[in-house]
C-alpha positions as CSV (number, residue, x, y, z in Angstrom):
1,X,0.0,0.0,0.0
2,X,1.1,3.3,-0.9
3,X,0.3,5.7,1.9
4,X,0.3,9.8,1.2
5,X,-0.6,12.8,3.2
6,X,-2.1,15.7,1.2
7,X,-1.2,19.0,3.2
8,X,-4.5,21.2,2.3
9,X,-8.0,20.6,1.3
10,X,-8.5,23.5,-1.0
11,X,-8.9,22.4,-4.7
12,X,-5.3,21.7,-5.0
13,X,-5.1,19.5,-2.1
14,X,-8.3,17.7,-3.4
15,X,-7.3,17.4,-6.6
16,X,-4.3,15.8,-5.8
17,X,-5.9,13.4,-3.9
18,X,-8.4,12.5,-7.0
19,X,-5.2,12.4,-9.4
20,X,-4.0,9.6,-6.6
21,X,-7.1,7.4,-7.2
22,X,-7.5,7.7,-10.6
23,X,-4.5,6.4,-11.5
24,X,-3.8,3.2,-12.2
25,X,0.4,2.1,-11.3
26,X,-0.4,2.1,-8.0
27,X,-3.3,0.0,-7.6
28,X,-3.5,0.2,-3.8
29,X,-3.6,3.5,-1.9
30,X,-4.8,5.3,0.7
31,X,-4.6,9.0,1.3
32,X,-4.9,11.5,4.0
33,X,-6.0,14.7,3.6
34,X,-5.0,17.2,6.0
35,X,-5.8,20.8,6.7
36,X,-5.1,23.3,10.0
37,X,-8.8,24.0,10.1
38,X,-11.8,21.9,11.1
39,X,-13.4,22.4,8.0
40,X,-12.8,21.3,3.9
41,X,-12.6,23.3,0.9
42,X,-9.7,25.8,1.3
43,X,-10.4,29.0,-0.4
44,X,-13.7,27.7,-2.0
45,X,-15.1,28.3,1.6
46,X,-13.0,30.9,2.8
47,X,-12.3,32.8,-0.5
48,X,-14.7,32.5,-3.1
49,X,-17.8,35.8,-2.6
50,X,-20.8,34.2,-0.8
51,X,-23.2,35.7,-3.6
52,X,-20.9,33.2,-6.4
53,X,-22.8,29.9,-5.5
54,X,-22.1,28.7,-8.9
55,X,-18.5,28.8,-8.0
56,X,-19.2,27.6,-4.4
57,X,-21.2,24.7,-5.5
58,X,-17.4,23.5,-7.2
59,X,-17.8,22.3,-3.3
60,X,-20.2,19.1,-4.1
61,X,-17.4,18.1,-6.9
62,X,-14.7,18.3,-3.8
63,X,-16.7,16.7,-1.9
64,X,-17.1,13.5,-3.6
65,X,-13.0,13.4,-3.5
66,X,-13.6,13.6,0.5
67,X,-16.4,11.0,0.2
68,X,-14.4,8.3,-1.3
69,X,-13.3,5.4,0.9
70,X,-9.7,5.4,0.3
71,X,-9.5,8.8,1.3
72,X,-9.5,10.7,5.3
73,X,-9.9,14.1,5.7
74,X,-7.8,14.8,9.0
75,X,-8.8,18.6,10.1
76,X,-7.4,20.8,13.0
77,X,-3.9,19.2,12.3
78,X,-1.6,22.6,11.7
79,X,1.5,21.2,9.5
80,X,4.8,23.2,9.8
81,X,3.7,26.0,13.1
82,X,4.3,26.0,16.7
83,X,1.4,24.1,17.5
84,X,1.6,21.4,14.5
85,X,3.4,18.5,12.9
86,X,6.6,19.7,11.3
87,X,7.5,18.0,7.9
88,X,10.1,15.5,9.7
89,X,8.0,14.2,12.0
90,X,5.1,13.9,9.3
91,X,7.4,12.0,7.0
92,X,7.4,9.6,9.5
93,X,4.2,8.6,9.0
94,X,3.1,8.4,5.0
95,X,5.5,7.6,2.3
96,X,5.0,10.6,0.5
97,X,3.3,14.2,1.9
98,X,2.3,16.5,-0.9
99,X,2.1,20.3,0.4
100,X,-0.5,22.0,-1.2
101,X,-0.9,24.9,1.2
102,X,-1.5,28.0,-1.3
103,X,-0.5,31.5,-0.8
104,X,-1.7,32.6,2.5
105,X,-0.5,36.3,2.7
106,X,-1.5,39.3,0.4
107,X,1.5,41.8,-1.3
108,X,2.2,45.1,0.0
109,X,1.8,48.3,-1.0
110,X,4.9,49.6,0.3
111,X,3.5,53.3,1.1
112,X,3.6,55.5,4.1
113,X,0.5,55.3,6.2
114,X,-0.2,52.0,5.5
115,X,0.0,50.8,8.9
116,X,-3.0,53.0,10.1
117,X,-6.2,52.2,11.1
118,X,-8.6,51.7,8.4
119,X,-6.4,50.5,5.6
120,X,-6.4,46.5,5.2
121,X,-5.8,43.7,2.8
122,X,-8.6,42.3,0.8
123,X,-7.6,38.9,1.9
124,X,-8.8,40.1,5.5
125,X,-11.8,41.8,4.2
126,X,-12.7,38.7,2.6
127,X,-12.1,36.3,5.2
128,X,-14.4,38.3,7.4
129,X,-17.4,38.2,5.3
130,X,-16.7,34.5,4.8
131,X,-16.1,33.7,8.3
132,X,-12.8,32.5,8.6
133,X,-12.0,31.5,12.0
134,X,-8.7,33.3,11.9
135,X,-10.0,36.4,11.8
136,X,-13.2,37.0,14.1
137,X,-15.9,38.3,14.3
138,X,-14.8,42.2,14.4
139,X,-11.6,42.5,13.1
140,X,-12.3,46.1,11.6
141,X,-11.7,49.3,13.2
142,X,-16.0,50.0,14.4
143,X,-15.8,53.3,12.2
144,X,-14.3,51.7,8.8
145,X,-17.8,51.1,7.3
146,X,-18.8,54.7,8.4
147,X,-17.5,57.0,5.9
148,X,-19.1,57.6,2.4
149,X,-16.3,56.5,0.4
150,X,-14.1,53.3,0.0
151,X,-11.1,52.9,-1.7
152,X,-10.1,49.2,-3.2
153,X,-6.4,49.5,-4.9
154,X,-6.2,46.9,-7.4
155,X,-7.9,45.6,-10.4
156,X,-8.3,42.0,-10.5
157,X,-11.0,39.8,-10.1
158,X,-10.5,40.0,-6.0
159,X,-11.0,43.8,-5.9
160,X,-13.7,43.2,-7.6
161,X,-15.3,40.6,-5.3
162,X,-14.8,43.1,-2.2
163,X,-16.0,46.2,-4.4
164,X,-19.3,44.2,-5.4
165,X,-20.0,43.0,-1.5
166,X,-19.4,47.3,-0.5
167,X,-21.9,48.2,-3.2
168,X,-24.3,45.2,-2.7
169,X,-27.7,45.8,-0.3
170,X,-27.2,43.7,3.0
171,X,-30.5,42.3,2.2
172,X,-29.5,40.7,-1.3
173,X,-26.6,38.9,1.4
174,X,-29.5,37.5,3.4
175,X,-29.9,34.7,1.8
176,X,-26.0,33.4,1.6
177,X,-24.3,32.1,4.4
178,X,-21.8,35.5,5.3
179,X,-22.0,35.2,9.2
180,X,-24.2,37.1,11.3
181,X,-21.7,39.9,12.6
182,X,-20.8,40.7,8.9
183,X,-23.9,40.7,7.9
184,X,-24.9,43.1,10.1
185,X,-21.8,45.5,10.1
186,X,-22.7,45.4,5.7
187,X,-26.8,46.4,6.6
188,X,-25.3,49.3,8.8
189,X,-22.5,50.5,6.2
190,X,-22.9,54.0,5.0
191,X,-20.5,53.4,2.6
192,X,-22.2,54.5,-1.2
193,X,-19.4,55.2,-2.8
194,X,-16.9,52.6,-4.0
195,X,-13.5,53.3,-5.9
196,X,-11.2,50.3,-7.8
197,X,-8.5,52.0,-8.7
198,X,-5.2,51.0,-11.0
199,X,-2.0,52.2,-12.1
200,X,-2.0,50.8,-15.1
201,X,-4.6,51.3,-18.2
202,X,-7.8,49.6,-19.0
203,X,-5.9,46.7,-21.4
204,X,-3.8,45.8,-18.4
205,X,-6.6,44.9,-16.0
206,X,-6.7,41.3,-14.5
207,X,-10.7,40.8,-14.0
208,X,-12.5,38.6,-16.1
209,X,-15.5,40.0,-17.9
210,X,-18.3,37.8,-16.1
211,X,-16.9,39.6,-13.1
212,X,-16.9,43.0,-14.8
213,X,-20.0,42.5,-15.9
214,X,-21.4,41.5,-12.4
215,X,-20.6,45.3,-11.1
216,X,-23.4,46.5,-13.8
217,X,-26.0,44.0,-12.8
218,X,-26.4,45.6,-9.0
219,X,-29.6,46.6,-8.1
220,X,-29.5,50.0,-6.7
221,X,-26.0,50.5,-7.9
222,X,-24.2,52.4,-10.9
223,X,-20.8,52.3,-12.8
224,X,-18.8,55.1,-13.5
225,X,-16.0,55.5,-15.8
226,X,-14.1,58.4,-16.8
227,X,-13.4,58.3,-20.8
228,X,-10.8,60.8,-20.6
229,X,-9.1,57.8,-18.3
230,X,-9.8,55.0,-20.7
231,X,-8.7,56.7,-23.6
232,X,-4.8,57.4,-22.3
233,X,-4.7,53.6,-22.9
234,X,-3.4,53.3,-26.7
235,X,-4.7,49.7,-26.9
236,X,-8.3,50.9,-25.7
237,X,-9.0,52.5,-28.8
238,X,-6.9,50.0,-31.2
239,X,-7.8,46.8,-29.6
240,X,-7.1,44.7,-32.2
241,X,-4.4,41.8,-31.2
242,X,-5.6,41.7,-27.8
243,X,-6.8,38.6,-26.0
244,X,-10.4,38.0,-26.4
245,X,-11.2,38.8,-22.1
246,X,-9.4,42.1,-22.8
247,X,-11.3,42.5,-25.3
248,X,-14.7,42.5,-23.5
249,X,-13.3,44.0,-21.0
250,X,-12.6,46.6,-23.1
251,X,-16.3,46.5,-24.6
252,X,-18.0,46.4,-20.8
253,X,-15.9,49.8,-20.2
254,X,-16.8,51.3,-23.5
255,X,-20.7,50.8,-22.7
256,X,-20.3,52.2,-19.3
257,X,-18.8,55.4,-20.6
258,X,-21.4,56.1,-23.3
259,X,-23.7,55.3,-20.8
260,X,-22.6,57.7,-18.3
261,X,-22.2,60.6,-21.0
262,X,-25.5,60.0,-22.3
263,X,-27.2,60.9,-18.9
264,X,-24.8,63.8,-18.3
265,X,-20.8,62.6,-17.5
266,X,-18.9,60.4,-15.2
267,X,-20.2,62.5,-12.2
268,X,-24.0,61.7,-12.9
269,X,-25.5,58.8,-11.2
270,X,-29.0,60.0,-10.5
271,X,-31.4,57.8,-8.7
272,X,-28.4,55.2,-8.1
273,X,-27.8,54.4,-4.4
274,X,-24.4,53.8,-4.6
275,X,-21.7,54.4,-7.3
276,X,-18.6,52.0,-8.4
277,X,-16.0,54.2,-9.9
278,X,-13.4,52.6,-12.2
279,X,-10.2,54.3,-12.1
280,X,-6.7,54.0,-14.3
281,X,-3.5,55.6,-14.2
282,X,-3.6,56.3,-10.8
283,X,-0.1,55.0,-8.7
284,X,-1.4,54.9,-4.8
285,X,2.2,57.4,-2.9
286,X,0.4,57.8,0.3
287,X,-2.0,57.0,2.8
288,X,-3.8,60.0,4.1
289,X,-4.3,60.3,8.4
290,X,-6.8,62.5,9.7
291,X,-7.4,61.8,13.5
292,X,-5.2,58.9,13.7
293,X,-6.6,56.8,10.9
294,X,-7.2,56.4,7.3
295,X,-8.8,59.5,5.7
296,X,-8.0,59.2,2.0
297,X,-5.1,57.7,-0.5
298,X,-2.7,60.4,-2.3
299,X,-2.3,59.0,-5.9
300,X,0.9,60.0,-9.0
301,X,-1.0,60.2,-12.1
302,X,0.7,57.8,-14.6
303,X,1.0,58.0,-18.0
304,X,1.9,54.9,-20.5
305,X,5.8,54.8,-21.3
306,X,5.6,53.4,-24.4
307,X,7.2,50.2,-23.5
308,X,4.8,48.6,-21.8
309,X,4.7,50.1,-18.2
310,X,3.7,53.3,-16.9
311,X,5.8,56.8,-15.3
312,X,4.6,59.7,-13.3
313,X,3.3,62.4,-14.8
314,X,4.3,64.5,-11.5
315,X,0.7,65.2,-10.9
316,X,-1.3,63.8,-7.8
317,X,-5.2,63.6,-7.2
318,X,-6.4,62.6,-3.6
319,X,-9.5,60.4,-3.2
320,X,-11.0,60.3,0.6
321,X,-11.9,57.2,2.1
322,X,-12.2,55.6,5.7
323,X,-11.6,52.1,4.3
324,X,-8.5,51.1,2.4
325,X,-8.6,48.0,0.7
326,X,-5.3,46.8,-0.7
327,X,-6.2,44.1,-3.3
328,X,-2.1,43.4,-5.6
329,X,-1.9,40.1,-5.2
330,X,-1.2,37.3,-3.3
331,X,2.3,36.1,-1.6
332,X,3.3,32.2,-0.4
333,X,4.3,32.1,2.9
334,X,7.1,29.9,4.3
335,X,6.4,26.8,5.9
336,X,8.9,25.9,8.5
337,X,10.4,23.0,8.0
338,X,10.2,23.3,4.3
339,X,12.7,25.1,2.1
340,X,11.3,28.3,0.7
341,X,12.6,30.8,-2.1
342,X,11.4,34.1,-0.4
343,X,11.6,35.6,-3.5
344,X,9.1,33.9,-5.5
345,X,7.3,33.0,-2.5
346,X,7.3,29.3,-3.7
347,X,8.8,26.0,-2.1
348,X,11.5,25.1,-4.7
349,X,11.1,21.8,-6.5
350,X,11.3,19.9,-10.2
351,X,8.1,18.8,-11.5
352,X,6.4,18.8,-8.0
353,X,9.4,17.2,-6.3
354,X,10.5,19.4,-3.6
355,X,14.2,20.3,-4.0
356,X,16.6,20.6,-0.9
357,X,19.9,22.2,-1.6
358,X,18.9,21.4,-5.3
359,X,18.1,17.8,-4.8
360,X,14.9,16.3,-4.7
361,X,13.5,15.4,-1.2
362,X,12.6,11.2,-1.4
363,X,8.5,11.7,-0.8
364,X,8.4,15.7,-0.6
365,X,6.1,17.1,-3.0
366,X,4.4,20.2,-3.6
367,X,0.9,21.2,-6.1
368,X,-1.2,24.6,-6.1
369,X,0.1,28.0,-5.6
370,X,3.1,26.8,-3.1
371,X,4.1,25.5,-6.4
372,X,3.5,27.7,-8.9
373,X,2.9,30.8,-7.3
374,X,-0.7,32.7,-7.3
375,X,-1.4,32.3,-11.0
376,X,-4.3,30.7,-12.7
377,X,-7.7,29.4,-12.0
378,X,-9.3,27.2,-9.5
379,X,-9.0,24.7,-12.5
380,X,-5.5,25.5,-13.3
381,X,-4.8,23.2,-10.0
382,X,-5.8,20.4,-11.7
383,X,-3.3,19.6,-14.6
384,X,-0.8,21.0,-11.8
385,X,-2.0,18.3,-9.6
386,X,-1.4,15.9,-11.9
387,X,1.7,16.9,-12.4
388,X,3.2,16.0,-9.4
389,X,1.6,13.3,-8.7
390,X,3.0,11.8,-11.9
391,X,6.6,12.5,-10.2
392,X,5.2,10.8,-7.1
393,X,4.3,7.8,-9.2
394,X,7.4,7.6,-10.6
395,X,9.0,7.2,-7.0
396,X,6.5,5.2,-5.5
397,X,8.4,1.9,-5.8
398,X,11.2,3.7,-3.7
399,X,8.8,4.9,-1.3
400,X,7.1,2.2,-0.6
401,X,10.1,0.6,0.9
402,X,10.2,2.2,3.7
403,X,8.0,1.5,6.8
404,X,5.6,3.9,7.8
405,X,2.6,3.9,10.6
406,X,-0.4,1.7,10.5
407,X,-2.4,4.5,11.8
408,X,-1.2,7.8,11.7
409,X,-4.3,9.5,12.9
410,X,-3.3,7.3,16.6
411,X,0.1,8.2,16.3
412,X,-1.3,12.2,15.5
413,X,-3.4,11.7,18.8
414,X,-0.5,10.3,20.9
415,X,0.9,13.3,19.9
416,X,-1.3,15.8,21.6
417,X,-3.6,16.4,18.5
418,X,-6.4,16.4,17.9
419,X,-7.8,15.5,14.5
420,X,-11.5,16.4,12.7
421,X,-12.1,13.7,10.9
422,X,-15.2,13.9,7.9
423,X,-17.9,12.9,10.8
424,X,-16.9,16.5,13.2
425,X,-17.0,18.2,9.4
426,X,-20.7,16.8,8.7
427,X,-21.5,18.0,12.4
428,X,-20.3,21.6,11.7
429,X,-22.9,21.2,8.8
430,X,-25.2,20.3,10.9
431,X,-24.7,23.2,13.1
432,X,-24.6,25.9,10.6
433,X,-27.5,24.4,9.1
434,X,-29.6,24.9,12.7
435,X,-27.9,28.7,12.9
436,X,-29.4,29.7,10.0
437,X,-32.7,28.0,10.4
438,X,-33.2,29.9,13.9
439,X,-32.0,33.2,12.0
440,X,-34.8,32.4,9.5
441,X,-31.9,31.8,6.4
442,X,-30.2,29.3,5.2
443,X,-26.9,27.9,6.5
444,X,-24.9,30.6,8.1
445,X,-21.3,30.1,8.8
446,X,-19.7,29.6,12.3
447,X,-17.2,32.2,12.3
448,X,-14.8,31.2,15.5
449,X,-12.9,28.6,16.5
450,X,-14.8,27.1,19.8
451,X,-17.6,27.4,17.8
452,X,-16.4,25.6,15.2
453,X,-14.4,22.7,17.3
454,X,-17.9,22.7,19.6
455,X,-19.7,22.0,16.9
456,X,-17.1,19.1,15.5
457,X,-17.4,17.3,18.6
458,X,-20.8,17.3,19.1
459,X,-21.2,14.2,16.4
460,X,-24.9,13.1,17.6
461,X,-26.2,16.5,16.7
């Protein structure tokens, strides 16, 4: 028997363990799938918008991986921390441990005053609204959602997301399963006016259209544009050559700015309660303080340089805002125990084998973003998966000489741990199933960790 622990049950985790059983050389194998939380799913729980339920529902299609016999899902085991299983000692167990443990921290901006109260990462912003146990309940200063204006720096699909949940009507959030404290701190917002602003043109913009498109379809909400904005982009008014989703982008943008100077300019949004302004060519210099926290972002209008990137025109517009969403990417985050290159913020390896002092590591393997770095789609993980589980394959004679535990979930235990398996997950259903019912909605998230552990335990719920 071939016996492998998966480090993460987000969709690369999962995926790796569905490459495992439907493979063939290795007729015999069991797999582990571990993950720091109680819970499954990775970022399609914890990162994906609770209004997408198309792209939650990729959930019943992980699911089934979890489902499957050969296969454990091992939860509230932390690989790699203080309070976990480092890599040696998990080796120990399983004759091969993939890591697929993503890209946990978001980039920087690098600016002065980004430190102060009311300026945060999307990342947190959207682990709030989706209840991640890390985070809380409150982890906002109580006056961020009180101004009129919000700033989200960034234009990909993520900036998006948290722009959308600003500008969408609590009630419309009712019916998903965003906690009860977010819920409520989105119904008493008085935000109405929500910026996405980039330093680069139109044609360089990371969303995807059905995103883009999403923003227009708000109830209650408008999109502004400025033209004079879209039209310092060269390739917005000779599109041709572009990819196709620039393309529509492009299109989207176009309609929104005849649009808006049909019913009287960018400034107009009459009878809208709230506005989504698209911005370009705006480079965020500095974060604004006015009583000891965020009050606005100082941007360097940028011009194309002709090459490809953008310079300062050595003019500067400020925008005011209380919040200060930060939304430039994601980052990998070393996992001790493991070698890291800091630079790309991936674990360094050959075709999924993990590389120690540039030699593969006999049953180390990595898949996912800790791989690859933050680039692709949810399916992208999939042919990456399979990728390094083909290496694994090709080692698994040589792996499977070596003895390993009969039960590594007893020897985990023995070890202080203690592990979630699939029947605490189906409890925490359970539970979140009753919340919502009492709250008259549907499932609503537990948002805390003794809630969440409570409701794991409680199996005959």
């Amino acid at each position: 028997m071939l016996s492998v622990a998966v480090v993460g049950s987000g969709p690369s985790g999962v995926y790796t363990a569905q490459a495992l059983l439907q493979q063939s050389l290795v007729p015999d194998v069991r797999v582990h799938v571990l993950d720091r939380l109680p819970t499954p799913y990775g970022l399609v729980r914890y990162g994906v918008a609770p209004d997408h339920e198309k792209i939650k529902s990729l959930q019943n299609s992980l699911r089934a991986v979890l489902e499957d016999e050969r296969v454990t899902f091992v939860g509230n085991v932390g690989v790699g921390g203080p309070d976990g299983v480092s890599p040696a000692r998990l080796a120990e167990l399983y004759h091969a441990v993939v890591y697929c443990v993503g890209a946990s921290t978001d980039r920087a901006l690098a600016v002065p005053g980004e430190s102060l109260p009311g300026s945060y990462s999307a990342t947190r912003f959207v682990s709030w609204y989706s209840a991640h146990p890390d985070i809380g309940a409150d982890p906002f200063a109580r006056d961020a959602l009180d101004g009129r204006s919000a700033v989200v720096i960034g234009v990909g699909n993520v900036a998006v997301d948290v722009a959308r949940i600003l500008a969408r009507g609590a009630d419309e959030l009712r019916t998903t399963d965003v906690p009860r404290a977010a819920l409520s701190a989105l119904a008493a917002s008085r935000v109405r006016e929500v910026h996405i602003v980039g330093r680069r043109g139109p044609s360089q913009a990371r969303f995807t259209t059905k995103e883009l498109r999403e923003l227009g379809a708000l109830p209650g909400a408008r999109v502004v544009v400025d033209p004079a904005e879209l039209a310092l982009d060269p390739a917005y008014t000779a599109p041709d050559g572009l990819p196709a989703v620039v393309r529509r982008n492009l299109e989207v943008l176009r309609g929104w700015s005849a649009a808006g100077a049909a019913s009287g300019g960018p400034g107009d949004a009459a009878g809208a309660a709230r506005r989504i302004r698209l911005r370009f060519f705006l480079r965020p210099v500095e974060l604004l303080e006015r009583g000891g926290r965020v009050a606005g972002v100082r941007f360097a209008r940028t011009a194309p340089d002709g090459a490809g990137g953008v310079r300062d025109t050595g003019r500067y517009e400020d925008i005011e805002a209380r919040l200060v969403l930060r939304a430039v990417g994601y980052r990998g985050v070393e996992l001790p125990g493991l070698p890291f290159d800091p630079v790309r913020g991936t674990v360094p390896h050959t075709a999924g084998r993990v590389l120690r002092d540039g030699v593969p590591s006999p049953g180390e393997y990595v898949a996912g973003w800790i791989k690859r770095g933050p680039t692709g789609v949810i399916g992208s993980n999939r042919s990456c998966a399979k990728e390094t589980v083909a290496s694994l394959l090709e080692d698994a004679a040589g792996l499977t000489l070596r003895p390993v535990a009969a039960d590594p979930l007893a020897v985990l235990r023995e070890w202080g741990l203690r592990p979630v398996e699939w029947a605490g997950w189906l409890s925490i259903e359970r539970a979140e199933a009753e919340l919502g019912r009492s709250l008259g909605r549907g499932p609503v998230k537990i948002p805390d960790w003794p809630g969440l552990l409570a409701a794991a335990r409680d199996e005959n719920r």
